[in-house]
C-alpha positions as CSV (number, residue, x, y, z in Angstrom):
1,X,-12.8,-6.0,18.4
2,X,-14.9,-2.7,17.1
3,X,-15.8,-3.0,13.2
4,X,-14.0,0.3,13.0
5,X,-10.2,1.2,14.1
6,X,-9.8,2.9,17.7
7,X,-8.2,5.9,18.2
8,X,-6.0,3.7,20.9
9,X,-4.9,1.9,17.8
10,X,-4.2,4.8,15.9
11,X,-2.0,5.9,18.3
12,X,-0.2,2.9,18.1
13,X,0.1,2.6,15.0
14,X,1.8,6.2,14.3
15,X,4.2,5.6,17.3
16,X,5.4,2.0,15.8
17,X,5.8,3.8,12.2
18,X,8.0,6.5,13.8
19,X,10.0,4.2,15.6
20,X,10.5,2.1,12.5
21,X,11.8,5.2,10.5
22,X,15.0,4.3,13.0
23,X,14.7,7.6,13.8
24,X,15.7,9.3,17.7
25,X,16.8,6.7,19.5
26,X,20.1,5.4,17.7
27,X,21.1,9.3,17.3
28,X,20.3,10.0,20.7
29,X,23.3,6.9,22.0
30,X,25.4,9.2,19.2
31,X,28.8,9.8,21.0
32,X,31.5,12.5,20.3
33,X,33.8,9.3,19.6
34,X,33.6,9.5,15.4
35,X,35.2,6.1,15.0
36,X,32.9,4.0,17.5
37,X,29.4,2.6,16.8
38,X,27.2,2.6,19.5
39,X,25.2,-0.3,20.2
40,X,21.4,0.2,20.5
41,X,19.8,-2.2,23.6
42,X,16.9,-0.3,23.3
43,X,14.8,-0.7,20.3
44,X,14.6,-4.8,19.9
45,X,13.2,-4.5,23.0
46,X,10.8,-1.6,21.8
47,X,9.7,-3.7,19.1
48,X,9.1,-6.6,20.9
49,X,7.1,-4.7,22.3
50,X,5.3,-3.6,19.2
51,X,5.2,-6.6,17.7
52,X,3.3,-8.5,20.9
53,X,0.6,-6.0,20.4
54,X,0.5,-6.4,16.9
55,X,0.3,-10.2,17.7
56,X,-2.8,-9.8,19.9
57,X,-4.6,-6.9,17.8
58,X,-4.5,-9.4,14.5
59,X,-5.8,-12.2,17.1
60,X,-8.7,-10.4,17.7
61,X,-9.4,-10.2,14.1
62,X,-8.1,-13.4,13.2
63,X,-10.5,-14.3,10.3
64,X,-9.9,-11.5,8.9
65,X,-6.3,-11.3,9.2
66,X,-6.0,-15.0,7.3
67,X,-8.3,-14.2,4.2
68,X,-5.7,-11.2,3.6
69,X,-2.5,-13.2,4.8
70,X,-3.2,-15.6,2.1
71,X,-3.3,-13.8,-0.6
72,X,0.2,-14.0,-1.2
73,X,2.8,-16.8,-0.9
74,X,5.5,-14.8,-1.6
75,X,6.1,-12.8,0.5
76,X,5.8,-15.5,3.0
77,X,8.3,-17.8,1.2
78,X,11.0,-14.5,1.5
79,X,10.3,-14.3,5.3
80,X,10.4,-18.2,5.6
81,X,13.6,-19.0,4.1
82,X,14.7,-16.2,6.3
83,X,13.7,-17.4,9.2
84,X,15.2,-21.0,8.3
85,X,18.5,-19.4,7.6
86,X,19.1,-20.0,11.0
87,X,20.2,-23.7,10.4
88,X,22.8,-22.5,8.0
89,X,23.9,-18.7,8.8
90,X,27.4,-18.4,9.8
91,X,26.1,-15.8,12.6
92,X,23.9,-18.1,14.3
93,X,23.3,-15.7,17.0
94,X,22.3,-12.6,14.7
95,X,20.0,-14.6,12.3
96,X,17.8,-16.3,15.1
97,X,17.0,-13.3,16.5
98,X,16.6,-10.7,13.2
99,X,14.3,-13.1,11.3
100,X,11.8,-13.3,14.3
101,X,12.2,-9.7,14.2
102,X,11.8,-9.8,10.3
103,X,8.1,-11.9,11.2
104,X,6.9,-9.3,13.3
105,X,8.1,-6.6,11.1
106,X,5.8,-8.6,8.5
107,X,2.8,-9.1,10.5
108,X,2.5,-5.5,11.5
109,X,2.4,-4.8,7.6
110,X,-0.6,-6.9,7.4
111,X,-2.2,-5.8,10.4
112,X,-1.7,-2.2,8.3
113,X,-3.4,-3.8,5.0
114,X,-5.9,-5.9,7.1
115,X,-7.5,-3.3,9.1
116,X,-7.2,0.3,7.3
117,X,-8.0,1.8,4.2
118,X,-5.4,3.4,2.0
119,X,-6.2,6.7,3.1
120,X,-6.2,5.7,6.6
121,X,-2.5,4.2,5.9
122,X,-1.4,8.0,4.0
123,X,-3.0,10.2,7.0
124,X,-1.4,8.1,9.6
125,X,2.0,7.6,7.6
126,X,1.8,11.5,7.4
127,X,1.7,12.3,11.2
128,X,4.2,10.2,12.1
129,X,6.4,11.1,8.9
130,X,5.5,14.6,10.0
131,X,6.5,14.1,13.7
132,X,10.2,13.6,12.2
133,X,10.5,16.3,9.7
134,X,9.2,18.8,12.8
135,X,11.7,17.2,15.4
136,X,14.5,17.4,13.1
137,X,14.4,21.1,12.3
138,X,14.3,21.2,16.5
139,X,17.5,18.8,16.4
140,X,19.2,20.8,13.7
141,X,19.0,24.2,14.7
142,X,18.6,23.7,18.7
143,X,20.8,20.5,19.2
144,X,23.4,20.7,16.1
145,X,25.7,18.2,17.9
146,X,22.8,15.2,17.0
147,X,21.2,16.8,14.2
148,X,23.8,17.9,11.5
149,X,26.7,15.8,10.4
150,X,29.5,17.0,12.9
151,X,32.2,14.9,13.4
152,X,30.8,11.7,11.2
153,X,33.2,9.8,8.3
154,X,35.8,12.7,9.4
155,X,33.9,15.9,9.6
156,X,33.8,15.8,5.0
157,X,29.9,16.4,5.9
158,X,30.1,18.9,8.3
159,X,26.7,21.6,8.4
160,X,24.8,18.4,6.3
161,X,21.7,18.4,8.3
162,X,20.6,14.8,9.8
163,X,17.9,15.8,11.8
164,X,16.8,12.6,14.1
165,X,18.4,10.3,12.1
166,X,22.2,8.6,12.2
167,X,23.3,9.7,8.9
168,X,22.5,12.3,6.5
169,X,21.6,10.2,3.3
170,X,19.3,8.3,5.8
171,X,17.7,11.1,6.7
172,X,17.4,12.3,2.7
173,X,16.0,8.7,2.1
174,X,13.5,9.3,4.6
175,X,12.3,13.0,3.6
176,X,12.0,11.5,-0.2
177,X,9.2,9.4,1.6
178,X,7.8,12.1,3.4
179,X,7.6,14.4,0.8
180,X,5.9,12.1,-1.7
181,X,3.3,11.0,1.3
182,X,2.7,14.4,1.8
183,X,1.6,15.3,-1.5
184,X,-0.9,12.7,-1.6
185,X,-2.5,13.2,1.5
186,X,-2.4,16.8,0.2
187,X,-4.1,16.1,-3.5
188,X,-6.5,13.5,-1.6
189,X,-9.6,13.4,0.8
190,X,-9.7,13.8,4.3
191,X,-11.4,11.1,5.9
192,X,-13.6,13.7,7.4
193,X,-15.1,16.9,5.3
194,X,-14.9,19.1,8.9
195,X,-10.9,19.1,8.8
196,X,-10.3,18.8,5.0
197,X,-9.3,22.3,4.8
198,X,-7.3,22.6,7.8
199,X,-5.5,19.2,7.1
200,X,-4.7,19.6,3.0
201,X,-3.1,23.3,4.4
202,X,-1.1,21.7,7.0
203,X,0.0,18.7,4.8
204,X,1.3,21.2,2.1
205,X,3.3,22.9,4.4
206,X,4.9,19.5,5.5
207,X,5.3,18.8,1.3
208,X,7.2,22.0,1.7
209,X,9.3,21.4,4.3
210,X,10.3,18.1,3.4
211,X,11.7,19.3,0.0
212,X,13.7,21.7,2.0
213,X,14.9,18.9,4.0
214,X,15.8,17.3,1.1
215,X,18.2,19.7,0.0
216,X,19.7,20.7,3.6
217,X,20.7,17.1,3.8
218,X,22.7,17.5,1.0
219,X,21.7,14.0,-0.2
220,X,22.2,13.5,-4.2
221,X,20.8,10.7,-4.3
222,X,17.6,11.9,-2.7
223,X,17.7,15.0,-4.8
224,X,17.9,13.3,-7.6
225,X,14.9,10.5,-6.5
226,X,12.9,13.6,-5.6
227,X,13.1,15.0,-8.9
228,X,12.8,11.4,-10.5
229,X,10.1,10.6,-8.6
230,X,7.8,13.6,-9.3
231,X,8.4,13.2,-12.9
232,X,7.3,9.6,-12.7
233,X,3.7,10.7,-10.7
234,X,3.3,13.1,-14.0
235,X,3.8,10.1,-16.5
236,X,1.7,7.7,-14.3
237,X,-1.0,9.8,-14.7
238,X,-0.8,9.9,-17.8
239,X,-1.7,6.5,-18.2
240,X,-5.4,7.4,-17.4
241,X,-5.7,8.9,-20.9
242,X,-7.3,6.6,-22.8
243,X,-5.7,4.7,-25.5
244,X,-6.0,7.5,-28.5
245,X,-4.5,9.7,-26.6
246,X,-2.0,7.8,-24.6
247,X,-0.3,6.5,-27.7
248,X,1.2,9.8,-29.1
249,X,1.9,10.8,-25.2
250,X,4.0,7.3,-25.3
251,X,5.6,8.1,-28.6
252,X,6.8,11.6,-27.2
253,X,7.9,9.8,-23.8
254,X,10.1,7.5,-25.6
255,X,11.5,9.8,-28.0
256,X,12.3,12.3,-25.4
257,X,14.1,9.5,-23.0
258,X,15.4,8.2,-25.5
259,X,17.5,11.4,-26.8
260,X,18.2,12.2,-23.2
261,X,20.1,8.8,-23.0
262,X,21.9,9.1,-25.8
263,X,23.0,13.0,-24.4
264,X,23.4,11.4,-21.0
265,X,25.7,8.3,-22.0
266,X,28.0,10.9,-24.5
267,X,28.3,12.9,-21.3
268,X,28.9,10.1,-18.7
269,X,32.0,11.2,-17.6
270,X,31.4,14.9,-17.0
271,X,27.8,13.9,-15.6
272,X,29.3,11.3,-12.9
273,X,31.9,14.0,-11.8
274,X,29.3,16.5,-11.5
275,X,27.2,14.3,-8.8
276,X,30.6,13.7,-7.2
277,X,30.5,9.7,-8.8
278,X,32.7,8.0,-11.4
279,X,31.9,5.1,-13.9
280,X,32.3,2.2,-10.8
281,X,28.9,4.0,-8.9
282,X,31.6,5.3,-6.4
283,X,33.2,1.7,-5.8
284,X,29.8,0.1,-5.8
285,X,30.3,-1.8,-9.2
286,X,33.7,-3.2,-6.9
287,X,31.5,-4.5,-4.0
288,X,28.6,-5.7,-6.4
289,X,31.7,-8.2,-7.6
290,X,33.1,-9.4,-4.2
291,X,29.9,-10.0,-3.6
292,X,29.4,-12.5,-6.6
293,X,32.7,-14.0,-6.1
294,X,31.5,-14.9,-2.5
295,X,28.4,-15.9,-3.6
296,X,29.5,-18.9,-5.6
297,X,30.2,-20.8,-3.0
298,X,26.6,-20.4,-1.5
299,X,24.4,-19.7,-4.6
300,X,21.1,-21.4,-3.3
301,X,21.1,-20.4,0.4
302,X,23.5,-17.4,0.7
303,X,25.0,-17.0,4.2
304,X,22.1,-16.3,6.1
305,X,19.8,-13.2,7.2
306,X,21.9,-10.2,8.0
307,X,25.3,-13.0,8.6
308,X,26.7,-11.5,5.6
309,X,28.0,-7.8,6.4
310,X,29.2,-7.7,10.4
311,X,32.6,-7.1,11.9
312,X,36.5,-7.9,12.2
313,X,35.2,-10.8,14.2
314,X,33.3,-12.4,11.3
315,X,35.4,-14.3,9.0
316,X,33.3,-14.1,5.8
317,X,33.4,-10.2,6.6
318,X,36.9,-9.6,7.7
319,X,38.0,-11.2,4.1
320,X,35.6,-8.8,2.3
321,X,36.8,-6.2,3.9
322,X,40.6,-6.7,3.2
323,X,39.8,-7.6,-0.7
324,X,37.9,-4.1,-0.7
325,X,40.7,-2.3,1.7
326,X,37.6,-0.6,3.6
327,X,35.0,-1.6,5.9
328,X,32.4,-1.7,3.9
329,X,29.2,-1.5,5.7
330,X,26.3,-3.1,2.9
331,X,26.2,-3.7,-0.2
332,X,24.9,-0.9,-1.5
333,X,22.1,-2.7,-3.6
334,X,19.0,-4.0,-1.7
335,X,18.9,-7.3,-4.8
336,X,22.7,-8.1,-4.0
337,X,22.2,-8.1,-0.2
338,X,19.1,-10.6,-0.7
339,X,20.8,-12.4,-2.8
340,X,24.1,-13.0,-0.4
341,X,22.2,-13.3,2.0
342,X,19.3,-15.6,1.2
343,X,20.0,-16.8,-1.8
344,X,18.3,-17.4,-5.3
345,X,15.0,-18.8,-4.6
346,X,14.7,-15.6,-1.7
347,X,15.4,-13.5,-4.8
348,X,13.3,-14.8,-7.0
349,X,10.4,-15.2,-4.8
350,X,11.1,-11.3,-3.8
351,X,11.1,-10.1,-7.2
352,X,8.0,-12.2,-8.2
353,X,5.7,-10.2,-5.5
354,X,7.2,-7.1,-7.0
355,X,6.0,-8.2,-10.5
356,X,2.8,-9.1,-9.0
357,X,2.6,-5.9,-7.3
358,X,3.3,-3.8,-9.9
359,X,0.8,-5.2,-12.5
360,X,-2.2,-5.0,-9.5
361,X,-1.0,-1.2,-9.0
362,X,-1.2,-0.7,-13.0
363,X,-4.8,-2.3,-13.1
364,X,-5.5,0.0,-9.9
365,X,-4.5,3.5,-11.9
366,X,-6.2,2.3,-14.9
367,X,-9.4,1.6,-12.8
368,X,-9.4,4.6,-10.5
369,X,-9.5,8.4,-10.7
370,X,-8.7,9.5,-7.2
371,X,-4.8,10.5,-6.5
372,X,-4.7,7.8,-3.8
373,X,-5.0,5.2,-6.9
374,X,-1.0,5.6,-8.0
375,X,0.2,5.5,-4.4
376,X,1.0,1.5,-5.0
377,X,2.5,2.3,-8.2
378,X,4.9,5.5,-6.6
379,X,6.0,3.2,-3.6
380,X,6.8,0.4,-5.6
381,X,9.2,2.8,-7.8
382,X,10.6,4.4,-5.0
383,X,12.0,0.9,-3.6
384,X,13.3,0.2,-6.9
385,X,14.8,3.3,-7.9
386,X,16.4,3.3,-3.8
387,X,17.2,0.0,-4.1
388,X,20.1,-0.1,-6.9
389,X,22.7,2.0,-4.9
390,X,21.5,1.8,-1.4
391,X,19.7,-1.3,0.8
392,X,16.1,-0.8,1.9
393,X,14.7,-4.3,0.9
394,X,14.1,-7.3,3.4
395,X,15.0,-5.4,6.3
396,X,13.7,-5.6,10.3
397,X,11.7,-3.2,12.0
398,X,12.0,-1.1,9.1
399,X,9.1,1.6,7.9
400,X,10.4,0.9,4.1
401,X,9.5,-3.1,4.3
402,X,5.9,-2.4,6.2
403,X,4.7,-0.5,3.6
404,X,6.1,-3.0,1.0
405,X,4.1,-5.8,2.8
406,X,1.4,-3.4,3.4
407,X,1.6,-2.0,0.0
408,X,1.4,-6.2,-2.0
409,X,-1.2,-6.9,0.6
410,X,-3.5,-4.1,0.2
411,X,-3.4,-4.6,-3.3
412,X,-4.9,-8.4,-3.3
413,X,-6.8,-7.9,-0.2
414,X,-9.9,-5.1,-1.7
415,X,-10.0,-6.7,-5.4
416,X,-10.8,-9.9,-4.5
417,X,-14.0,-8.7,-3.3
418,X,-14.9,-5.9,-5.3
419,X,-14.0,-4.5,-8.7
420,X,-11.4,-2.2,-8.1
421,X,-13.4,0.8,-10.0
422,X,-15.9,-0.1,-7.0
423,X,-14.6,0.3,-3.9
424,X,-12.0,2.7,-4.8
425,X,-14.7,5.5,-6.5
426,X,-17.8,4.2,-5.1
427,X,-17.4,3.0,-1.9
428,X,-16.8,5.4,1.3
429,X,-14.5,4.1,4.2
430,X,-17.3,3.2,6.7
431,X,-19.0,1.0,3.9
432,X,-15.7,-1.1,3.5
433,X,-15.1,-2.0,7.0
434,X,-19.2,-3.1,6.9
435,X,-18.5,-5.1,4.0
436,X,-15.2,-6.1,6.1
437,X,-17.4,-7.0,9.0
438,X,-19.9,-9.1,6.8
439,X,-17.1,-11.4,5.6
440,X,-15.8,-12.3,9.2
């Protein structure tokens, strides 16, 4: 296999991570019928597809693909007890076939972390990110019909712009990602010095369009991440300063969060009604407790991978549905679908590679001064912040869980061989894959 990534697998790798954005396809099988789902024969088959390549790419490079596989069990353990949910789902037929799916989601994250450098991860995140935003301004103002909310959930979301995805907060979800990949590829270097101007101009105007995306979406949520989000990239910055003047930066952090709590919790009422929410998260706080009472019963295991939330024809489902007197689609909290799902140890295990992550990305910001040095830390918040009201966690074929695996991955893969002050500052991208190459 060449020391140095192809442009063949480039290509490749931009056309699985636009596919895993879930975007064109499932909107494309969209029908005028607002009250039927239509099912999608198409992409497990794509993905198998994906995921055999993936399979013989990483056998190509197999010693190098199990120095970085090992250097985390955790993530392993999630996607094991998933996989061995099968003996104890109560949909046999959906478990067996989403946890192989789940695998290959997985091993394509390592393939990411095994065989390019960060920057190689933002530039061809970027294009593929960038192919969507592009495609759905085309959908939105040429084909309406598939790229604005027109007769979804009733028409209440009619003109709410979709683009190529099924569903406008999907969408918004998506362009939150965009726009903070964006800005780093825009604040970092080009792999090459010939394009740097031409590509920083051209990822700007992506940052741009993205955050009008955003707000054509109509997505508060995604608003309010944006605004979260590039708040947080300010205060993680921050933490470069060193320690004499970090401390009175921290003092005026905490003093100014904490009086905006205290306004924010004497407001609660008129806030939530302002975002068009009440004090139960819009219901959520309601599912969250079916979702315990079920869990009781199945506290170690759960009910299997994606066995919990299905149809009429499910049992387990059917009876959620009628205690919540709607069909509820998901949990709305990536933690309380693991847990009903997979169960405790799944949990635990998942939030222990978060922990893990997070502490490597700190050490990473302390130890660096290039932009590309909080990217770790900004994903990692993203999921999390995401995560409490919607479900973006342990989930197949899914862009959001390759960069999580790609993102815990990278991070133990390049310090166990270097400091990370090393080959983050000192170290160009062809020296890494020689050192790479050495190691085999």
């Amino acid at each position: 296999m060449p020391k140095y990534p192809t442009l063949a697998e480039k290509c490749f790798v931009v056309f699985s991570m636009f596919f895993s954005t879930t975007a064109l396809i499932p909107v494309l099988l969209d029908s005028q019928d607002a009250t039927s789902v239509p099912s999608d024969p198409y992409s497990p088959i794509l993905f198998l597809g994906i995921y055999a390549v993936t399979c013989l790419l990483i056998f190509l490079q197999w010693n190098s693909f199990v120095r970085v596989a090992t250097q985390n069990i955790w993530i392993w353990l999630v996607v094991a007890i998933a996989i061995a949910s099968m003996y104890w789902t109560v949909a046999p037929d959906i478990t067996s076939r989403r946890s192989i799916l789940l695998l290959g989601t997985s091993l394509f994250g390592v393939y990411m972390a095994m065989r390019f450098t960060l920057r190689e991860q933002l530039q061809l995140l970027a294009v593929a990110l960038g192919l969507v935003a592009v495609m759905s301004c085309v959908f939105a103002i040429a084909l309406p019909f598939y790229g604005t909310m027109t007769v979804q959930e009733g028409g209440i979301h009619a003109g709410a712009w979709r683009g190529v995805m099924t569903h406008k907060n999907i969408f918004g979800r998506l362009m939150v990602l965009s726009n903070l990949v964006f800005l780093f590829v825009a604040l970092g270097k080009p792999i090459s010095p010939v394009s740097k101007g031409s590509w920083q101009s051209l990822a700007w105007v992506l940052y741009g369009l993205s955050v009008a995306l955003i707000v054509l979406s109509t997505s508060k949520t995604a608003l309010i991440s944006f605004i979260v989000l590039t708040i947080i990239l300010l205060l993680y910055r921050s933490w470069r300063l060193n320690y004499s003047q970090l401390i009175p930066l921290t003092i005026a952090v905490i003093l100014v969060l904490g009086s905006a709590a205290i306004l924010v919790f004497d407001n609660i009422n008129v806030i939530a009604g302002a975002v068009g929410r009440d004090l139960t998260l819009t219901g959520r706080t309601d599912i969250w407790q079916v979702m315990l009472d079920k869990l009781a019963d199945r506290p170690l295991t759960g009910y299997g991978f994606n066995a919990f939330w299905r149809d009429w024809d499910s049992p387990l489902t059917a009876d959620v549905w009628r205690i919540l007197a709607w069909e509820c689609p998901y949990g709305h909290n990536g933690f309380m679908d693991l847990l009903v799902e997979l169960g405790i140890i799944a949990l635990i295990a998942f939030i222990v590679s978060y922990i893990t992550a997070f502490i490597k990305g700190v050490n990473l910001l302390r130890s660096t001064r290039n932009i590309e040095g909080i990217w770790h830390l900004m994903f990692l918040t993203l999921m999390l912040i995401y995560n409490i009201s919607e479900s973006t966690l342990v989930t197949t074929n899914s862009i959001f869980w390759i960069l999580y695996v790609s993102t815990v991955f990278s991070l133990n893969t390049r310090s166990e061989i270097l400091p990370i002050s090393e080959y983050t500052d000192a170290m160009s991208d062809e020296e890494w894959f020689e050192l790479e190459a050495s190691n085999d």
